[in-house]
Each structure stands twice: as C-alpha cells, then as structure tokens.
C-alpha positions in Angstrom: 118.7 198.8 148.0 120.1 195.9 145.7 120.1 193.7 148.9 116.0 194.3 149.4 115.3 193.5 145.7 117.0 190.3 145.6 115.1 189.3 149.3 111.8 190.8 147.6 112.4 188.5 144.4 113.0 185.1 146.4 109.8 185.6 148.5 107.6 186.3 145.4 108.9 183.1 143.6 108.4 181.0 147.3 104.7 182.2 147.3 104.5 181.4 143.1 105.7 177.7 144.0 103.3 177.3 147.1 100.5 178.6 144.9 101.5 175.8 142.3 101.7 172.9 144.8 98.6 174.0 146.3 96.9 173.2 142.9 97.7 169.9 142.1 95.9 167.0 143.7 97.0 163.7 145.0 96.8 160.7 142.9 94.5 157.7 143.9 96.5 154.3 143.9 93.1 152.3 144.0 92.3 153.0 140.9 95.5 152.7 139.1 96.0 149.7 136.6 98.9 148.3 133.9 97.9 145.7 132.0 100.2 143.5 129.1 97.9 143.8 126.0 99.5 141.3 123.1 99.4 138.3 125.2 98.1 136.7 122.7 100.9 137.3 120.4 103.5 136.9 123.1 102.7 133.4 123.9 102.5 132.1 119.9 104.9 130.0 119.0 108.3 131.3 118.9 111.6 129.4 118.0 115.1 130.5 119.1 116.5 132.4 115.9 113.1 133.8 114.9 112.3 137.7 115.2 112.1 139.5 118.7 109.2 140.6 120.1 107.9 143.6 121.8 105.6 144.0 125.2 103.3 145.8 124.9 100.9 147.9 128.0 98.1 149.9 128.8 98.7 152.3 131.8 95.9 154.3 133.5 96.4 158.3 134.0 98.7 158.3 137.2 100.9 155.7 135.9 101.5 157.7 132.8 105.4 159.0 132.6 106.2 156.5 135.2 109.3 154.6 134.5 108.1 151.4 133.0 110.1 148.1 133.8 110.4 144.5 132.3 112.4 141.2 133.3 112.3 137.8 132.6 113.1 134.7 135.1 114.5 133.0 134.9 117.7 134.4 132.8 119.1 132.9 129.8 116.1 132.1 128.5 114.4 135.2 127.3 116.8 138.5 127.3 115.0 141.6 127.7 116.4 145.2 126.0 113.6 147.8 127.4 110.2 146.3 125.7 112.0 143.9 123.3 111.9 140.2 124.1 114.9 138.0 122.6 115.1 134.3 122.3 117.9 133.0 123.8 117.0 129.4 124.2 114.8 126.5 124.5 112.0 126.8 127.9 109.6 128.5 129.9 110.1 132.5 131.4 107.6 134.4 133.2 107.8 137.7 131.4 106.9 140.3 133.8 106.1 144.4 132.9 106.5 146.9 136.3 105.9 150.5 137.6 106.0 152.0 140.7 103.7 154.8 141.7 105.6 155.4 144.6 107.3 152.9 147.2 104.7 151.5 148.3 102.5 151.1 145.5 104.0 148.7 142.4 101.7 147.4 139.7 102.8 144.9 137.3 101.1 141.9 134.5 102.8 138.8 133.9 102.9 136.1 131.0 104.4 132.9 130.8 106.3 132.3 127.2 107.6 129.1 125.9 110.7 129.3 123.4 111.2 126.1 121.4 114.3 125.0 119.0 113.1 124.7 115.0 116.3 122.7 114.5 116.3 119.8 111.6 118.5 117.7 111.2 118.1 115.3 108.2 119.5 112.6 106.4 119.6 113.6 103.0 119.9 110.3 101.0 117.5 107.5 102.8 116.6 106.7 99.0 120.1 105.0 98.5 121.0 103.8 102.2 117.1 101.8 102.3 117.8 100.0 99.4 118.8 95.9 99.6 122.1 96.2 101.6 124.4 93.1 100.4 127.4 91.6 102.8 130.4 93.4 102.8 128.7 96.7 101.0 129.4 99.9 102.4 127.7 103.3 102.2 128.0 107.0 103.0 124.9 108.7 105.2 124.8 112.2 104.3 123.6 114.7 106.6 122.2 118.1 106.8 122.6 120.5 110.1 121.2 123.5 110.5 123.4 126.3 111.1 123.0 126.7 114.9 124.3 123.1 115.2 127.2 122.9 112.8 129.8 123.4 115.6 128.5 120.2 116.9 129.6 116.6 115.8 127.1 113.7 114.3 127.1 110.8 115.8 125.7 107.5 114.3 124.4 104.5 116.3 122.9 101.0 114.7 120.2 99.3 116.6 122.2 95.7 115.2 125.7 96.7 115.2 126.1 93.2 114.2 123.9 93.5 111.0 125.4 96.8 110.4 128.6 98.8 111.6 129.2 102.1 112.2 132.3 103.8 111.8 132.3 107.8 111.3 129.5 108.8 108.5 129.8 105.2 106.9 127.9 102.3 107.4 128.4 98.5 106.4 126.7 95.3 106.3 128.6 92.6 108.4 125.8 89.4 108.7 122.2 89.2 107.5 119.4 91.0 109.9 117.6 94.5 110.0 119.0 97.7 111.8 117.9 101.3 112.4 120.4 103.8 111.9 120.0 107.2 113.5 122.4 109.9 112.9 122.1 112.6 116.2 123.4 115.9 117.4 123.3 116.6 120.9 122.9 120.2 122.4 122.3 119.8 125.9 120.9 117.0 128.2 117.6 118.3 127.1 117.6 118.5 123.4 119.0 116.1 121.3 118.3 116.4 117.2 118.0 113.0 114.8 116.8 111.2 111.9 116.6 107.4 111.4 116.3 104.9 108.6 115.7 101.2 108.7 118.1 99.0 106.5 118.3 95.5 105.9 120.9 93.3 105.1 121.1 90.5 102.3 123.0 87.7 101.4 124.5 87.8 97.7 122.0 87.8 95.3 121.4 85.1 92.7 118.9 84.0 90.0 118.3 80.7 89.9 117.3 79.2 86.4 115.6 75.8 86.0 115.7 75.5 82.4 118.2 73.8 80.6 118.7 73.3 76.8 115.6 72.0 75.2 115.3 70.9 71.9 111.3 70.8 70.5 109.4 70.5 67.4 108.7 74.0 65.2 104.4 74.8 65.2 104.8 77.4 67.9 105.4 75.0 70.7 105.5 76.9 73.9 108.4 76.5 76.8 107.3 78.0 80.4 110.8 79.5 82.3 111.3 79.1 85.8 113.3 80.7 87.8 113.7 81.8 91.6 115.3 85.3 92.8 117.8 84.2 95.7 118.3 86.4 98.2 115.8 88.8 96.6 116.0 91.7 98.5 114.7 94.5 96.5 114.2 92.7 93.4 111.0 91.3 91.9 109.5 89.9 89.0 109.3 93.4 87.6 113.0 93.5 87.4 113.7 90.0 85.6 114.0 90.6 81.9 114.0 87.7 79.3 115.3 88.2 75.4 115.8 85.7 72.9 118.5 86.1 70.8 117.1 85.0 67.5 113.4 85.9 67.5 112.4 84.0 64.0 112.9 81.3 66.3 111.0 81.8 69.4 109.8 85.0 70.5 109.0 85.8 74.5 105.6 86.5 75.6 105.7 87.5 79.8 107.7 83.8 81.1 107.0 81.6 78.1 109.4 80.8 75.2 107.2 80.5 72.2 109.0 78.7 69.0 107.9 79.3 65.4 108.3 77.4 62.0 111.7 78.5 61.6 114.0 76.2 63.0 117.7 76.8 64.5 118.9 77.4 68.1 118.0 80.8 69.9 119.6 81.5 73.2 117.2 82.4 76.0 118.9 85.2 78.6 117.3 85.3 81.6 118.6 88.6 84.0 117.9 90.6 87.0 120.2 93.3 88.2 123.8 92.2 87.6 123.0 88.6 87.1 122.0 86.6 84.1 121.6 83.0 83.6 121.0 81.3 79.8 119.8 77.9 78.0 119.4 77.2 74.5 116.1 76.3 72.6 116.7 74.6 69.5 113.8 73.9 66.9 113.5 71.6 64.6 111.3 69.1 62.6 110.6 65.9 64.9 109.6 62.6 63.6 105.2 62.2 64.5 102.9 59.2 65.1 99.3 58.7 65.0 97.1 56.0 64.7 93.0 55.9 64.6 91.5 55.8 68.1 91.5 52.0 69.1 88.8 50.9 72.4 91.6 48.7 74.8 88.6 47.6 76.6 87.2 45.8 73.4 87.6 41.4 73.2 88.2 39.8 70.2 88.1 35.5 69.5 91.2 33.3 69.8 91.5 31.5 66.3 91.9 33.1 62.6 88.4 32.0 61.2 85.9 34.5 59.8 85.2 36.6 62.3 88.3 36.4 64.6 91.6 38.4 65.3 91.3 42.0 65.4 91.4 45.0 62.9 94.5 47.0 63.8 93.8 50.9 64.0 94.9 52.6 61.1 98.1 55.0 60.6 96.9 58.3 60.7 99.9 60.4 60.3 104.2 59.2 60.2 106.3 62.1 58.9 110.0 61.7 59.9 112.3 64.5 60.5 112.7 65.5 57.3 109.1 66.2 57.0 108.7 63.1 54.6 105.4 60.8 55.1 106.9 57.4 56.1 103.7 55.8 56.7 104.5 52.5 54.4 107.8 52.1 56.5 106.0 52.0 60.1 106.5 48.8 61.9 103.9 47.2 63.4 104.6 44.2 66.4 103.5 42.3 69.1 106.3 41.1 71.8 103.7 39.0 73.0 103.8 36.8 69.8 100.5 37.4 68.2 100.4 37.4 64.0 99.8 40.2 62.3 99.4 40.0 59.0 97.7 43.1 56.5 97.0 44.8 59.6 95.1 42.1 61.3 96.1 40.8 64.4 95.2 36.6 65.5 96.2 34.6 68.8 96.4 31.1 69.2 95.3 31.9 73.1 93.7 33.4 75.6 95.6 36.9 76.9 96.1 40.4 76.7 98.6 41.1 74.3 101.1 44.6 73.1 101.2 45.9 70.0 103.9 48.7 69.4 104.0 50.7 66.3 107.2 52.1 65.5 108.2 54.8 63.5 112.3 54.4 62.5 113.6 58.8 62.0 116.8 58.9 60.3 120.2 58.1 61.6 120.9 60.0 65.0 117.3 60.8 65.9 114.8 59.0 68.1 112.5 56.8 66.7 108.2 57.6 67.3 106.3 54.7 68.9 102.3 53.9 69.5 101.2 51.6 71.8 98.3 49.4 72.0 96.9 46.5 73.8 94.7 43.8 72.7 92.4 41.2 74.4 91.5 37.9 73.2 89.2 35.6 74.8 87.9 31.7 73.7 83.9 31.6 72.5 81.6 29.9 74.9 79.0 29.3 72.6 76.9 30.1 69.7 73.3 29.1 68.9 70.4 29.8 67.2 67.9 28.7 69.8 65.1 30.5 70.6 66.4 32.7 72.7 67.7 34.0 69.5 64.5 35.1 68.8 64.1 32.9 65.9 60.3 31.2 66.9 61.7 27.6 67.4 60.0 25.8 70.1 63.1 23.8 71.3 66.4 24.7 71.8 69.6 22.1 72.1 71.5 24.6 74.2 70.8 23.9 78.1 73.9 24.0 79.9 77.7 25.8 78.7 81.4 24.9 80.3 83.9 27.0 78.7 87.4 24.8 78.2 89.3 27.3 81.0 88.2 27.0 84.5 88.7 29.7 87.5 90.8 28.0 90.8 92.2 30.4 92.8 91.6 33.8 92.1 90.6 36.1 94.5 90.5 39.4 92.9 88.7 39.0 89.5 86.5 41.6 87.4 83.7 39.9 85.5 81.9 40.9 82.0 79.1 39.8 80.5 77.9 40.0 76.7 75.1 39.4 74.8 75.0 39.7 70.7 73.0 40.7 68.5 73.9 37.5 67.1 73.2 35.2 69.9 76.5 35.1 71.4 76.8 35.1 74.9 80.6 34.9 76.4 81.9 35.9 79.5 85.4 37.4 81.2 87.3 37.6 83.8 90.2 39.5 84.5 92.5 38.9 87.0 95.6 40.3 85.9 97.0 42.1 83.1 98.1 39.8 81.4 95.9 36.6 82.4 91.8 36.2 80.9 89.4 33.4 82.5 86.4 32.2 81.7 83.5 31.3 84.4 81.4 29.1 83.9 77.4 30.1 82.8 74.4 27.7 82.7 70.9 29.4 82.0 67.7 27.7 80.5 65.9 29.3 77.5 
C-alpha cells in the first residue's frame, strides 16, 4: 500500500512540472537589447586618484536576471569590481558591459574612457630664484610634489650649465648669460612632471657717480647728478635714492642738488641696493662782476681829441666774498696798451684792442674778471659839403686816400658808414687784431 502512494505521488508532481513547462514561452533573441546609459558621464574627464565610477545599463525583458558582465582592455588601466570602474592609471580602455541569453546569443555596449594624471609639480619660490642672479651667488629651488610622486626623486637641468650650475636642489651662477631651469619628476617613459623658470646672470653690480666735490655760490644754485647703474640687472632708477645730509644747505628735488642761502658743506649720498657713492657740495658767498652791456662791433677814432677814445661800460655790480661792494677797487686794463683814464679808453693806432676788468676777492679766493674788446680806426674825412645837406653849391671834397693802404689781403670784411654829421669812414677787417682802410673816391 505505502509502495503505491509513493509511485502515485511522483507521477502527480511529473504531470504538475510538464503542465508548468508547457506554459512558459520561448524568448525571442531578435528583439533583445543592453545598452550602457551614462556614457556621457563615463567618458568626462577623470584623473587617476579621483572618485570611481559606476556603469550603468538598460536591459530589455529577456535579458532581465541574466548575469551581467564588465571588463576593461586593456588591464592596468581601468580595474573593474562588478559595475564599479577604478582608475588605475594614465590611457585609453574600452570599457565593455556583457550578457548572454544563452550560448549563442551575447549582447554587449562598449565605451572608450580616457584616464589622465592631475599631477603638479611646482616650484614654489620663482619670485626669489628670477631675480638679478650675481657671480658666485647661490640659491635653493624649492619644490612641491604631489603625494602620488613623492617616492620619486627631482631632478634639475639648466639649459646654460655654463651660466648656471646645478648640483642637487641648488643652483649657482658661474659666468654671465641666461638659463632655464626646470626641476622634473619622471614616472614612466610617458609622463614626465616639470616647472621651469628663466634666470639671468650678472656681473657685480656698481653705481657709478660722476660728481665730485663742488663748491658754488648760495641763491639756490642748482647741481644736476649723474650717475650710471653698472651691471644693472634688476635695479632702476626707481631704486636709486639721494639724501643730503644737511638740508639748510641744499635740499634734493628728483636728480638735482639745489643749494640755499645758508652756506656750509652738505654731503650728497647717492645709493642703490648695497652700494653708495658720495661728493660734497659746499656753499658759499663768491666774489661777482658785471658791467653795462658794451656793442664789440662798435669803432671809435684813433687820437684823444673831442670826440675820440671810447666810454668804458660802467660797473654794474662787484661784491667780493664777504658780500662787500668792491666796486671802487675793480681794475680796469688793456694788455694791448691803450690809456684809460676816468673810464675812457684812447689809442695812438689803428687795432682791436682788450680790456679786462678785474675784480681782486680776498686772500685764497679767485679773482672775477670781464672782458671786452675795442676797435679803433683812423678818420677818412670830414666835411661840410653839400652832400651834408647844407645848400652850398660847391664842395672842396672830390677825392679821399686814407694814410693806411690794403696790399695783400685776401680775406677781408668791409663796412661802410655814413653820419649824421657828414662822416663817411670805411673798415676792413682782416684779422682780429689788424684794421685797414680802403680807399673811397665819390663826387658830390
């Protein structure tokens, strides 16, 4: 009895199962589909160290419960845990998402990602290592690695290794020239991480003053400095500073020295950077000389009758240098050896002559002195013809030799003069110091 109940049991559940199987219909592999839906977001940018990322599909009805599978080629780039992407390292991988219906119907999507390195490395203090870089100087480069790249060393190169060596993280300046200096970490063949600065190397640096002591008179008198920045580098005109030590003396306004009434000696300090260069500026009252404005090209008569020698220009101003008016001691001569007496001057010939005025300052300062020059020629004639304009019908005057010829001379300028008074005389110069006379014949 127990043996047909178990038989009778196993043929009802046989008949339950073909019942079941005989429900459920085949599924259609033409009109299955997967399809990776964040492309978008899967091929962004994406640096090695940033967050993972997940692949994500849309599977039609048949595919549903299926196992789902994804890889990456090639390996080492992107590492694949189920869904979830990892960046490994810098490159391209075709990430790929698979299911199988059955064996012989697979469907699968593809993307292509990129993975990129966000490494920086940076030198921290181009401020300092791009300033002027003198002979001999040496400097630190400081630089910053990002984590990832710490385990690696940094190596610097110079593009003038004779301008600038390299030895470890220092740097020094051998000759004169310009170098770029690039510090570098290397991870693979492929990616290599830098930052570069340019540096150029100077000679010593030197301020060169023109100026030397000066000694001038007080009435705010100006003194312009020059100077020249030598070897220069970073330095300009910006950077030179100029004092003066006793200001009631001379103040500075931008290059000029300007001295007031106060005299003494100020020292002038001229500097740029570690270098300074100084002159002295001393004021004090100096001895001055003027005389009235005097016309050089003006002739005067040979002789000392009425009418002849010439009116010396007055004495205008002589204060010595104790600011006392000297004008009564000013000497007045000629080298040339015409007379002067109460400030007239006579010559017993024809010529150009000098006349220095001198101004004598007390012991152990240096005298003032004016000086003049003074022409004196012989009179042709005089008459009081007609041609005077004085009516009379005749007139003696008909022909006029003067009692200095011309033989000779090439180069000669000639003037001509006629008076108010009738006088009619004529010049010729043909050197400084030498005054003819031509010879004139007119009627009248």
């Amino acid at each position: 009895m127990k043996k047909f109940l178990v038989a009778f049991l196993v043929c009802v559940m046989c008949i339950s199962l073909c019942a079941l199987c005989a429900c459920e219909e085949p599924i259609d592999p033409t009109t299955q589909s997967l399809e990776i839906t964040n492309v978008a977001e899967l091929t962004s940018k994406w640096n090695v160290g940033e967050a993972d990322r997940e692949v994500e599909v849309a599977l039609s009805d048949g595919l549903q419960g299926k196992k789902l599978e994804v890889k990456a080629e090639p390996q080492g780039i992107i590492s694949v845990d189920g869904t979830t992407l990892h960046a490994e390292k810098a490159g391209k991988a075709t990430v790929t998402a698979t299911v199988a219906l059955d064996e012989e119907h697979v469907f699968s999507d593809s993307v292509e990602i990129e993975v990129s390195y966000n490494y920086s490395l940076q030198i921290t203090n181009k401020a300092d290592l791009t300033k002027a870089f003198r002979i001999g100087e040496e400097r630190e480069v400081q630089v910053t690695v990002p984590e990832a790249l710490q385990s690696l060393p940094v190596t610097l190169t110079s593009s003038q290794p004779t301008a600038v060596q390299v030895q470890g993280n220092k740097i020094t300046a051998a000759t004169k020239g310009t170098a770029t200096v690039t510090a570098s970490v290397k991870l693979d063949d492929d990616h290599v991480f830098s930052d570069k600065f340019e540096v150029t190397v100077w000679g010593e640096f030197d301020l060169s003053l023109t100026n030397a002591n000066a000694t001038v008179g007080k009435n705010n008198r100006s003194i312009e400095i020059e100077y020249e920045l030598v070897e220069a580098g970073d330095y300009t005109d910006s950077d030179v500073t100029i004092t003066s030590s006793d200001t009631e003396v001379a103040t500075i306004e931008g290059k000029t020295v300007v001295t007031h009434d106060k005299c003494g000696t100020t020292t002038i300090t001229v500097k740029c950077g570690d270098v300074s260069k100084q002159f002295d500026v001393t004021v004090e009252v100096q001895a001055e000389l003027e005389i009235a404005a005097f016309d050089e090209n003006a002739v005067y008569f040979v002789g000392e009758g009425e009418g002849e020698g010439c009116e010396l220009p007055a004495i205008v101003k002589a204060i010595n240098s104790l600011e006392q008016d000297v004008s009564e001691e000013v000497e007045i001569t000629s080298p040339d050896g015409l007379k002067i007496s109460s400030n007239v001057a006579t010559a017993d010939r024809v010529g150009k002559f000098t006349v220095i005025y001198t101004l004598h300052d007390v012991e152990g300062k240096e005298d003032k002195t004016v000086t003049i020059h003074i022409s004196f020629v012989e009179e042709l004639f005089a008459s009081t013809g007609a041609h005077a304009g004085n009516n009379k019908a005749e007139d003696p005057l008909d022909e006029v030799t003067p009692a200095y010829g011309l033989t000779g001379e090439e180069e000669y300028t000639q003037t001509t003069t006629f008076a108010s008074n009738a006088l009619l005389f004529g010049k010729l110069d043909s050197t400084g110091s030498k005054q003819y006379y031509a010879e004139a014949t007119f009627d009248v």
